[in-house]
C-alpha positions in Angstrom: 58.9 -44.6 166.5 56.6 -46.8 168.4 57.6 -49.0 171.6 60.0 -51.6 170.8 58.5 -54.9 171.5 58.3 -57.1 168.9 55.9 -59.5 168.1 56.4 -62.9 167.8 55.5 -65.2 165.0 53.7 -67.4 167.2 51.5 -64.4 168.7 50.8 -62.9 165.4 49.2 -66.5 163.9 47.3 -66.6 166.5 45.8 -63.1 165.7 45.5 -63.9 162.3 43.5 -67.4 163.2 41.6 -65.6 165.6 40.6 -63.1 163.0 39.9 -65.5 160.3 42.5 -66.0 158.0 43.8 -69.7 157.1 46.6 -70.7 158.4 46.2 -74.1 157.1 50.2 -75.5 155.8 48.9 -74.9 152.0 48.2 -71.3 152.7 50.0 -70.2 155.9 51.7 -66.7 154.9 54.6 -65.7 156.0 55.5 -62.0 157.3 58.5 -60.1 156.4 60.3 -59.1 159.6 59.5 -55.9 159.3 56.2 -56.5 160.1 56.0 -58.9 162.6 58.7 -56.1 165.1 56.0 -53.3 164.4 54.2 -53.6 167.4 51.2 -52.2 166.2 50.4 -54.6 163.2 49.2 -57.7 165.1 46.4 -55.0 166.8 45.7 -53.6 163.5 45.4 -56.7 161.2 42.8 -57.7 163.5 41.1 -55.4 164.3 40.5 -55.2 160.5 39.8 -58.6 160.4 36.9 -58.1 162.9 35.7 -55.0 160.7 35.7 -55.9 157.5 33.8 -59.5 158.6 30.8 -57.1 159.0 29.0 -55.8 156.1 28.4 -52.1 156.3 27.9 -51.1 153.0 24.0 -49.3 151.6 23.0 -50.8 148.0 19.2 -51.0 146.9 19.1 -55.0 148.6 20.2 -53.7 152.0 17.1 -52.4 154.4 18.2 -49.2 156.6 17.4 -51.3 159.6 20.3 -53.8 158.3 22.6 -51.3 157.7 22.4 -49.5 161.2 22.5 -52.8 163.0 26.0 -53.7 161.4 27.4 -50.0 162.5 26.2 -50.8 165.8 27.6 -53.9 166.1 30.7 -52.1 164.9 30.7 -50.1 167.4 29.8 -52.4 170.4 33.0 -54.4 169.3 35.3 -50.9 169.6 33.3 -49.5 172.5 34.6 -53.2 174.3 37.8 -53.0 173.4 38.4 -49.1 174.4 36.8 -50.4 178.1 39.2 -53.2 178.5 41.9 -50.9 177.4 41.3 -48.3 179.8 41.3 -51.0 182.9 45.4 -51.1 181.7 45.2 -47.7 182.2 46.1 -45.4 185.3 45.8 -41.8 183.8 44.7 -41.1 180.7 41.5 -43.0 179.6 40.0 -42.6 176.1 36.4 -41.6 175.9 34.0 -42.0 173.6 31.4 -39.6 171.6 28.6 -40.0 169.1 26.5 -37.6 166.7 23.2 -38.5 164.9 21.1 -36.3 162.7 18.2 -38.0 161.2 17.4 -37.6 157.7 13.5 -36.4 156.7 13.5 -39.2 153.8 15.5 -42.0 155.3 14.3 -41.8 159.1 15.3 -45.4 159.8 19.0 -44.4 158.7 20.4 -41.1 160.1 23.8 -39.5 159.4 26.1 -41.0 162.2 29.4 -40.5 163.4 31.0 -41.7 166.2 34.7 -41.8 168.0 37.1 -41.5 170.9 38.7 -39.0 172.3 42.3 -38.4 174.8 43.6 -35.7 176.2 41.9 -32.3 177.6 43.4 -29.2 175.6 41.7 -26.6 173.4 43.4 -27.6 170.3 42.4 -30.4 168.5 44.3 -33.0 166.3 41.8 -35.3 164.9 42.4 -38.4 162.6 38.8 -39.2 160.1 38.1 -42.2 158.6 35.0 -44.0 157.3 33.6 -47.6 158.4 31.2 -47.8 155.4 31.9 -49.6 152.3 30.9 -50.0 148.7 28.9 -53.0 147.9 30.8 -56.5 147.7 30.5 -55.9 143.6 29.5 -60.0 143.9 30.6 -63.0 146.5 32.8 -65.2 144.7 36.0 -63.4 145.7 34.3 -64.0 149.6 34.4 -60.0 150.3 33.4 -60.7 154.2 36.0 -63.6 154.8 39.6 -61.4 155.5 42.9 -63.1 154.8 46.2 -62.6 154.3 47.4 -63.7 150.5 51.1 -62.7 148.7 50.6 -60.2 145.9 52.9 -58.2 143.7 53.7 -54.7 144.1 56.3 -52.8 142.6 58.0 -56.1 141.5 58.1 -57.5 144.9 55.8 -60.2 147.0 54.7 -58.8 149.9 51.4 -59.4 151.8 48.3 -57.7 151.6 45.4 -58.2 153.8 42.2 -59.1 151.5 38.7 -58.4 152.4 36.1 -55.2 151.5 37.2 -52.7 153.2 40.5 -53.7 153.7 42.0 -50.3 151.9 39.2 -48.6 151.9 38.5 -47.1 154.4 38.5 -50.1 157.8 42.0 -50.6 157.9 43.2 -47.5 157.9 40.4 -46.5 160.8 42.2 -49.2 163.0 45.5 -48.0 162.2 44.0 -44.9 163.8 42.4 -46.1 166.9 45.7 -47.9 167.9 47.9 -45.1 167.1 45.3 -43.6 170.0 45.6 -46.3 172.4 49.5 -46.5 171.8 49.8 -42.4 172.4 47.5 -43.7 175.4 50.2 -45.8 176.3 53.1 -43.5 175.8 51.8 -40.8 177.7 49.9 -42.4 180.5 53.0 -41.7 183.1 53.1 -38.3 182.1 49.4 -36.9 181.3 50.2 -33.3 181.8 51.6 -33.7 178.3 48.0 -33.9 177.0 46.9 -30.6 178.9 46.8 -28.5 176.1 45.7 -30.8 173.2 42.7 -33.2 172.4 43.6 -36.2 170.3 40.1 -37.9 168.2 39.5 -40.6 165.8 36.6 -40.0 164.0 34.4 -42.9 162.0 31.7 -41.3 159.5 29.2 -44.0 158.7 27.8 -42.5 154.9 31.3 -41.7 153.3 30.4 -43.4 150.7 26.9 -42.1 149.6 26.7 -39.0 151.3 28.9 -37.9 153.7 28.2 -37.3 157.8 31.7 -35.4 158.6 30.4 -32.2 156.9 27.1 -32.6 158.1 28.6 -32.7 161.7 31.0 -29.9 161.1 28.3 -27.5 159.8 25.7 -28.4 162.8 28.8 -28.5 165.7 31.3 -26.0 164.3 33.4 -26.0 167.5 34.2 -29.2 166.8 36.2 -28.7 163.4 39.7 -29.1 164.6 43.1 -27.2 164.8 44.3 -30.0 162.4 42.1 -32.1 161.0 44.2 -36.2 159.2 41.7 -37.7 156.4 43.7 -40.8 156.5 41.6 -41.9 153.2 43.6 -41.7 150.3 47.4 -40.8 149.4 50.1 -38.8 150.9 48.9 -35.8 150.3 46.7 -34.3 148.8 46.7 -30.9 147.5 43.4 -30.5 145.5 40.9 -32.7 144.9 38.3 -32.4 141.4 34.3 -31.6 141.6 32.2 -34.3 141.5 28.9 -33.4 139.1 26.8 -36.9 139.2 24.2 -36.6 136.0 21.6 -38.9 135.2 20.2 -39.3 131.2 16.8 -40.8 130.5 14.7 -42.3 128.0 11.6 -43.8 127.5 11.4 -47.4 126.4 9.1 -46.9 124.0 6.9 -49.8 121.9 8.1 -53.2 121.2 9.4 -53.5 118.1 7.0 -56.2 116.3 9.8 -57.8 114.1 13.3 -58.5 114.3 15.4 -58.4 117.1 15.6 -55.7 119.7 17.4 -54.6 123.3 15.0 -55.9 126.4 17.1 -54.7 128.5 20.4 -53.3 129.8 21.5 -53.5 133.8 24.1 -52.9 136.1 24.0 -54.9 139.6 21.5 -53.0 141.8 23.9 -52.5 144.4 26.9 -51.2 142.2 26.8 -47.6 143.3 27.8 -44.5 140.4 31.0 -43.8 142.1 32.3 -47.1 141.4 32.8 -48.9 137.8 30.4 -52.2 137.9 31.3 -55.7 137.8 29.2 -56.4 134.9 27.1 -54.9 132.4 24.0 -57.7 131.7 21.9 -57.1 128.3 18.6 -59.2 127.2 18.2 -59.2 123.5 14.9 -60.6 122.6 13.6 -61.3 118.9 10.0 -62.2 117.6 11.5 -65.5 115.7 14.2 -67.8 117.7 15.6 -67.9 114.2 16.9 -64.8 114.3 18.6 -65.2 117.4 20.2 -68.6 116.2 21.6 -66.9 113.7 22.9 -64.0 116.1 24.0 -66.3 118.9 26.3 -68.2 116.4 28.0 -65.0 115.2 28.2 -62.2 118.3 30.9 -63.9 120.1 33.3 -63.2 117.2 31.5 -59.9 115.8 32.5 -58.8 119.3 35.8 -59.8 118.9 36.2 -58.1 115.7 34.1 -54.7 116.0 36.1 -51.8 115.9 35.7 -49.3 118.5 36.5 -45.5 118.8 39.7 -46.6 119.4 41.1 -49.7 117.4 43.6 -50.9 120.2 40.6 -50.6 123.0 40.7 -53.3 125.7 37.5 -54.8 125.4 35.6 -56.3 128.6 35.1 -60.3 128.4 31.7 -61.3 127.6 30.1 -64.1 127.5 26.6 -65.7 126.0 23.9 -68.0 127.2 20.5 -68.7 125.6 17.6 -67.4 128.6 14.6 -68.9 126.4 14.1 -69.3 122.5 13.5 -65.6 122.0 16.0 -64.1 124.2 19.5 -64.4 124.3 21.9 -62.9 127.2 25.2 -61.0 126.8 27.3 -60.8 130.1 30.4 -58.7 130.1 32.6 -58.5 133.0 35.1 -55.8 134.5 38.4 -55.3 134.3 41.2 -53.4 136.2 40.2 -50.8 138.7 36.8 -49.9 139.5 36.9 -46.7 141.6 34.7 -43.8 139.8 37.2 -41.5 139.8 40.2 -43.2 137.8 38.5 -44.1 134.9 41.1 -43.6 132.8 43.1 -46.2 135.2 40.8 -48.8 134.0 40.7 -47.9 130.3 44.7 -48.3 130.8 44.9 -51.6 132.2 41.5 -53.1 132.2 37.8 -52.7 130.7 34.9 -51.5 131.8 32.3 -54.0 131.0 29.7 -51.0 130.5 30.9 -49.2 128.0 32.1 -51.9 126.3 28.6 -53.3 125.9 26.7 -50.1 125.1 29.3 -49.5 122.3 28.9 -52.7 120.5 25.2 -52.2 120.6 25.3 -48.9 119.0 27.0 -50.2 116.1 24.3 -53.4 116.1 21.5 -50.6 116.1 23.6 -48.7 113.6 24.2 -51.6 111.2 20.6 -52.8 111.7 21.6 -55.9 113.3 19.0 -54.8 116.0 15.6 -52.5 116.1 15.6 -49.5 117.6 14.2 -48.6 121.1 15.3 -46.3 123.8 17.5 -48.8 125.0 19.5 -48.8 121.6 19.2 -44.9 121.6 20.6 -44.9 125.2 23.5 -47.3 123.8 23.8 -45.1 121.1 24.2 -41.8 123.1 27.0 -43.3 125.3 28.7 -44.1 122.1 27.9 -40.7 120.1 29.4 -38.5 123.6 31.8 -40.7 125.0 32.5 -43.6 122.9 35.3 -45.5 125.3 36.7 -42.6 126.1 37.0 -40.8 129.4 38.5 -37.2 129.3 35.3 -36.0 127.2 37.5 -36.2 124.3 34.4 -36.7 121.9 33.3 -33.2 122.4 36.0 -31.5 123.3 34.6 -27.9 123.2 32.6 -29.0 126.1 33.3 -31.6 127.8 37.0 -31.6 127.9 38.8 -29.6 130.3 42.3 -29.8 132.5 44.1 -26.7 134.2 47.3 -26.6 136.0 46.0 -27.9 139.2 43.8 -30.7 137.9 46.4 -31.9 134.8 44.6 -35.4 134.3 41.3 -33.3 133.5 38.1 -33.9 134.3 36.9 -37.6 133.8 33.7 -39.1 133.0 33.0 -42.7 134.4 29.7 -44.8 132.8 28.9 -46.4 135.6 25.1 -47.4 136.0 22.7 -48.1 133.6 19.2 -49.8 134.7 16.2 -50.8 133.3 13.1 -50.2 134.6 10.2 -52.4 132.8 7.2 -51.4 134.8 7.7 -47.8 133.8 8.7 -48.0 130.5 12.2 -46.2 131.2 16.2 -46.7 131.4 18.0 -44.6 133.2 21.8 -44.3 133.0 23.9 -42.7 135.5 27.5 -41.2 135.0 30.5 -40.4 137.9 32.1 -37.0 136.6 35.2 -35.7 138.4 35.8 -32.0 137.5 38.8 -29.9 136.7 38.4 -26.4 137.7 38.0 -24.9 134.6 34.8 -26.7 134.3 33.5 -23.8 137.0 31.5 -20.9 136.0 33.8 -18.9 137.9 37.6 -19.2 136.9 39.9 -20.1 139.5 41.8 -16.8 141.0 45.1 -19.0 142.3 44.5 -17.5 145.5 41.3 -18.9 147.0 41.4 -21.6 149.0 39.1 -24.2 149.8 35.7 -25.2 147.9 35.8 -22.9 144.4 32.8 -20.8 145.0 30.1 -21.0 142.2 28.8 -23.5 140.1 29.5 -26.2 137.8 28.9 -25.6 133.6 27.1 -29.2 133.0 23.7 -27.7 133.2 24.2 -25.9 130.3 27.1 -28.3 128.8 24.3 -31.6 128.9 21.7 -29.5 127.5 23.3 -28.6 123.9 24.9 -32.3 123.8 21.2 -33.7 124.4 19.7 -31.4 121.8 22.6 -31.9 119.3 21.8 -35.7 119.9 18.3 -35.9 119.3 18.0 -33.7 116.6 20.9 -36.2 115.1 19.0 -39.3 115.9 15.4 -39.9 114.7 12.9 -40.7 117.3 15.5 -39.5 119.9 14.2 -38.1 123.5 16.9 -38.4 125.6 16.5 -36.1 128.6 18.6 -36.0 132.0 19.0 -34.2 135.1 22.4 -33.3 136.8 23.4 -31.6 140.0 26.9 -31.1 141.9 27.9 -33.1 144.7 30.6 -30.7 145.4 33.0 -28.2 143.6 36.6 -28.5 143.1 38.5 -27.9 146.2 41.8 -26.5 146.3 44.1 -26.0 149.2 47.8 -24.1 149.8 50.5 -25.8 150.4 52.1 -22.9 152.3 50.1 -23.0 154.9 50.6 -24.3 158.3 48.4 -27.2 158.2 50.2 -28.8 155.0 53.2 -27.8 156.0 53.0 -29.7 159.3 51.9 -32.8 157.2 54.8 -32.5 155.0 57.2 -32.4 157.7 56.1 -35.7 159.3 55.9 -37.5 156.2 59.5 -36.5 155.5 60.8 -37.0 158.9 59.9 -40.8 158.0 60.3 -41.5 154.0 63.1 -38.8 153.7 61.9 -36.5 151.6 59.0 -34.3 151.0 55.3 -35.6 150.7 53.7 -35.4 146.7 51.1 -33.0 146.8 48.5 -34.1 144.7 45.5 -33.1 143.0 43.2 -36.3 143.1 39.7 -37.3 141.1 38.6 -39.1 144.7 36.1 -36.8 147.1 37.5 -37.3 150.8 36.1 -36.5 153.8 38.1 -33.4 153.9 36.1 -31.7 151.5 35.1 -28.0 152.7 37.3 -27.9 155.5 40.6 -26.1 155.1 42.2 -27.4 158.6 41.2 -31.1 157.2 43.8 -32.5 154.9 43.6 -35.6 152.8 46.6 -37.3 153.3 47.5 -41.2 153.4 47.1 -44.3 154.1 48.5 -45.2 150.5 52.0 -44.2 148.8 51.6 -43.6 145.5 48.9 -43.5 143.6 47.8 -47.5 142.8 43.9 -48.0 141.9 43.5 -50.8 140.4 45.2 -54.3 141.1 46.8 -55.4 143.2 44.8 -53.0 145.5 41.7 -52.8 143.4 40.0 -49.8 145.7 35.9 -49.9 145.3 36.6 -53.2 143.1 36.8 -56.9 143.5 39.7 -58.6 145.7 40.4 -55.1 147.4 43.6 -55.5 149.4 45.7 -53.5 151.4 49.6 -53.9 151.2 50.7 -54.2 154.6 53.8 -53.0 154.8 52.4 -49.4 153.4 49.2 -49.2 155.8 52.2 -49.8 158.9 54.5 -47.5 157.5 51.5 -44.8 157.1 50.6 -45.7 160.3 54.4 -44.6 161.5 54.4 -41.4 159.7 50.8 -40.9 161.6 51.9 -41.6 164.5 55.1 -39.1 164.6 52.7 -36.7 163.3 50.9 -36.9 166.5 54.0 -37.0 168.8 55.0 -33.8 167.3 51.9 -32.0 167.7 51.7 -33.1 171.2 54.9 -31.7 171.5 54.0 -28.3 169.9 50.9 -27.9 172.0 53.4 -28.3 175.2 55.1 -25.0 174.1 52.1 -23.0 172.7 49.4 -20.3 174.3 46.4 -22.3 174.5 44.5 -20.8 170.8 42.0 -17.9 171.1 38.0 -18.8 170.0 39.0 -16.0 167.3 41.9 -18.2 166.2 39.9 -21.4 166.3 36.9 -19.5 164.2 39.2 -18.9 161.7 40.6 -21.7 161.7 36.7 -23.6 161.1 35.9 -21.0 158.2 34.3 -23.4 155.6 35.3 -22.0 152.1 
C-alpha cells in the first residue's frame, strides 16, 4: 500500500478550493475517512480538477488551433508540476517524451502523445490514458466547473468528483502520474531497483475520434511495452467488440406544396457517433398555420399515446414550441447513459431522444399525418431496421448476432442524424459494436488479438437498403460503411493477464472479471496492452453517466483502482529485480500486432 500519511481535512479543503469546488456551508462535502488517509487523493482530485477545467474535446465548433492550444496548456501544467517534483528529488527524476505525426487532411491538428518516464531498464511497464474528451453534450450541467457532489451508488452516498472528463479518461490519467511520482518517492533511496525496468504514463490526445497510441506503436515499434495498463475502462477486460461506423443517406427531395412536412431533423453538431445525443431537434413546417394549430394542440398527447415496437418502451421527453406560424419545433431530450457502446444500457433505464423521435415520425408519415420527404423516409428506415431496438432484433437473419465471447451481441446505437439544407441531403450516422460472428472469417478460439478479416455490413447494409426501397415508394436511401476496427480477443492464460489478475486480487480478494466489452480502448491491436480499470463493475449510465451529461467519478473506486495500480507496479518492479534483462527477440514477440 502507499506511504502512510494521512491527509488532513483541513489540507484536503484547501485542494478542493484551490481546484474549484465550493466549499461554501450549503454545499461543503464531506469525505469518508477512507479517503481523506489515502495519501494520494488530495494529489489526484486536483490535479483532475485542473484537467478537466480545460476543454479538450474536437466537435465541428471547435477550430484545430483551439484544440491544440488546450493540450498544450495541459501539458505546460504537468510539465511544471513533474519540474518542481524532481527539485524534491535526489535520485530518480522523471522525464518527459512527446510524439507528433501530422495528419495530410488536418495539418493544423496532428496525432499527439506525450508522457513521462522513471527508471532505465529494458522492460517496460507502461500505464495509457487519454486527456481528450467528448463534447460537453450542452452547458447547463457546467461540464468545465469540477466539484465534488454526494451521489448514490450501490445503495450508498459516497462522493463523486463531477466535471467532463472526470471518468473518462482525466481522472484516471492523474491517478497515473501520481502513482509515478509516488514509485518516484518510494524508490528514490534505492534507485538500483529501477535498473532493469522503465516505468511510463502515456496521454494520447485523439482517443476519442481516432486514436494516436496505435499510430505511435506502428511508427516506433520499440516502444510497445513488456506490459502495457489501459486504465480506461473496467477491471479487466478480456475481449472487446468491432466497431463498424455506417452512414445512410438520402436526398431531401422537393417541398411538398401542401400539408405538412419534416424540415428538418438534427443532432447537436458536436455530439460525436460514439456517443448517444442529448437531443434529437425536428422542424415541421406546413403550407397553412392551420394545419399546424391543429397539430400543435394534439402531438403532445399523440406522443404520449403512440405505440412503439415495443408497448412498454421508455420514451425520451419532448417538448413543443411554435418557431413561426408555419413551423412548429419538437425537442426531445436524453435519458440514462449515453456512451455508444451500451445502447441497450440506455434503452433499460433511459431514452434515447433519437430514436424516439424518428419513430414517432414514421408512424406520422405512415398515418399521413405528415408528407413525405427524405426526411420522413430517413425516419422511416430507422423505424422499418431498428425500430427502438438495439441487438438488430428487427432483422435478425442479419443483423443479429452474439457468440460465446461477445454474449450481449452486437449492438447498434442511432446516434447522429443531420440535416444539410444547402445540399438537399440528411445524413444519419449509426455506432455499431460487433460480436465476432459478425466477421467473415469465424473465430478459431485460438487466435489472439485483432480477428483477422473483415466485417459482413458491406454486404448486410446493401440487401437491407434494397429490401427498403423496393418496400417504400420513392425510396433512395443509400449509405456507405467502413470498420474502425475488428473484434479483438485476448487469452486469459497468458502472462500479461495473468499478472493483471494477480494484482487485482491481491487487493479486492478474489479474481479480476474478465470481460468482453462494447467500448474500443486504447489497447486495441496490442496483445501486451490490456484494458483493465479504473471502474469496478460495469456502471454506464447514472450516477457515472460516461460520454453523457453530469459525468462523475466515484471516488472511492478511482483510489481503490489507483491501489490495485499501484501494487501492480511494485510487483513488477520487483520481478524485473530478479529477471535476465529480455532479449530484442523476446521484446519482438512480445510487440507482434495481431
Amino acid at each position: 500500500m502507499f506511504n502512510k500519511q494521512p491527509l488532513t481535512a483541513a489540507i484536503l479543503a484547501t485542494a478542493l478550493a484551490i481546484a474549484g469546488c465550493s466549499q461554501t456551508p450549503t454545499h461543503q462535502q464531506t469525505l469518508p475517512e477512507t479517503i481523506k488517509k489515502n495519501p494520494l487523493a488530495e494529489a489526484i482530485i486536483q490535479d483532475t480538477n485542473t484537467l478537466v477545467a480545460i476543454p479538450s474535446y474536437r466537435s465541428e465548433g471547435r477550430s484545430s488551433e483551439e484544440v491544440q492550444q488546450s493540450f498544450s496548456k495541459i501539458k505546460a501544467v504537468l510539465d511544471q508540476r513533474i519540474s518542481t517534483f524532481n527539485q524534491q528529488q535526489q535520485h530518480l527524476k522523471i522525464r518527459d517524451f512527446e510524439w507528433r505525426k501530422n495528419r495530410p487532411d488536418q495539418p493544423n491538428d496532428p496525432y499527439r502523445l506525450f508522457g513521462y518516464r522513471l527508471g532505465n531498464g529494458t522492460e517496460k511497464l507502461s500505464f495509457i490514458t487519454h486527456l481528450d474528451t467528448v463534447a460537453p453534450g450542452g452547458m447547463d450541467w457546467q461540464p468545465f466547473q469540477p466539484r465534488i457532489e454526494q451521489r448514490e451508488l450501490q445503495q450508498t452516498k459516497q462522493p463523486f468528483l463531477v466535471g467532463r472528463g472526470a471518468v473518462d479518461n482525466k481522472g484516471p490519467a492523474m491517478a497515473t502520474l501520481n502513482i509515478l511520482q509516488q514509485l518516484a518517492r518510494d524508490y528514490d533511496a534505492t534507485p538500483e531497483a529501477l535498473n532493469n525496468i522503465t516505468l511510463e504514463v502515456w496521454f494520447d490526445t485523439s482517443e476519442e475520434t481516432d486514436m494516436a497510441t496505435p499510430k505511435f506503436l506502428a511508427e516506433n515499434p520499440q516502444a510497445v511495452p513488456d506490459l502495457g495498463i489501459v486504465f480506461d475502462a473496467s477491471w479487466c477486460i478480456r475481449a472487446e467488440k468491432g466497431i463498424e461506423r455506417p452512414q445512410f443517406f438520402t436526398a431531401l427531395g422537393e417541398t411538398p406544396k401542401q400539408g405538412i412536412w419534416i424540415h428538418s431533423i438534427n443532432t447537436p453538431k458536436d455530439s460525436p457517433t460514439n456517443q448517444i445525443p442529448s437531443e434529437a431537434v425536428v422542424l415541421l413546417q406546413a403550407d397553412n398555420p392551420t394545419l399546424l394549430d391543429d397539430l400543435a394542440d394534439q402531438i403532445q398527447s399523440d406522443y404520449q399515446h403512440y405505440t412503439f415496437d415495443d408497448p412498454d418502451y421508455r420514451r425520451a421527453p419532448m417538448t413543443i414550441s411554435r418557431v413561426s406560424p408555419t413551423q412548429l419545433k419538437l425537442t426531445t431530450s436524453v435519458i440514462g447513459a449515453q456512451h455508444g457502446s451500451v445502447p441497450h444500457a440506455n434503452r433499460e433505464d433511459g431514452a434515447n431522444p433519437l430514436v424516439a423521435i424518428t419513430n414517432f415520425l414514421a408512424h406520422l408519415t405512415d398515418n399521413g399525418t405528415l408528407q413525405q420527404n427524405g426526411l420522413s423516409q430517413l425516419s422511416q428506415f430507422v423505424a422499418w431496421t431498428w425500430g427502438t431496438k438495439v441487438f438488430g432484433e428487427h432483422h435478425p437473419a442479419l443483423l443479429q448476432k452474439q457468440d460465446k465471447v461477445f454474449t450481449t451481441g452486437t449492438t447498434y446505437a442511432i446516434t447522429r442524424l443531420q440535416t444539410d439544407l444547402t445540399h438537399n441531403k440528411a445524413t444519419l450516422a449509426i455506432d455499431i459494436r460487433y460480436a465476432a460472428d459478425h466477421q467473415d472469417k469465424p473465430w478459431d478460439g485460438k487466435t489472439f488479438g485483432l480477428l483477422p478479416g473483415k466485417s459482413r455490413f458491406q454486404s448486410v447494409f446493401t440487401q437491407l437498403t434494397q429490401a427498403f426501397n423496393q418496400q417504400h415508394r420513392d425510396a433512395k436511401i443509400s449509405f456507405s460503411t467502413s470498420t474502425k476496427v475488428t473484434p479483438d480477443i485476448r487469452d486469459t492464460e497468458s502472462p500479461n493477464f495473468q499478472f493483471v489478475n494477480n494484482a487485482y486480487r491481491k487487493v479486492m480478494g478474489e479474481d479480476c472479471p474478465a470481460q468482453a466489452i462494447g467500448g474500443g480502448t486504447d489497447a486495441k491491436g496490442y496483445l501486451p496492452l490490456i484494458a483493465a480499470g479504473p471502474m469496478l463493475g460495469r456502471i454506464a449510465g447514472p450516477p457515472v453517466n460516461y460520454h453523457g451529461i453530469n459525468e462523475a467519478v466515484p471516488l472511492a473506486m478511482l483510489l481503490k483502482s489507483t491501489e490495485i495500480l499501484y501494487e501492480l507496479a511494485k510487483e513488477k518492479i520487483l520481478a524485473s529485480q530478479s529477471q535476465e534483462k529480455p532479449t530484442q527477440l523476446t521484446k519482438k514477440n512480445a510487440a507482434t500486432k495481431m
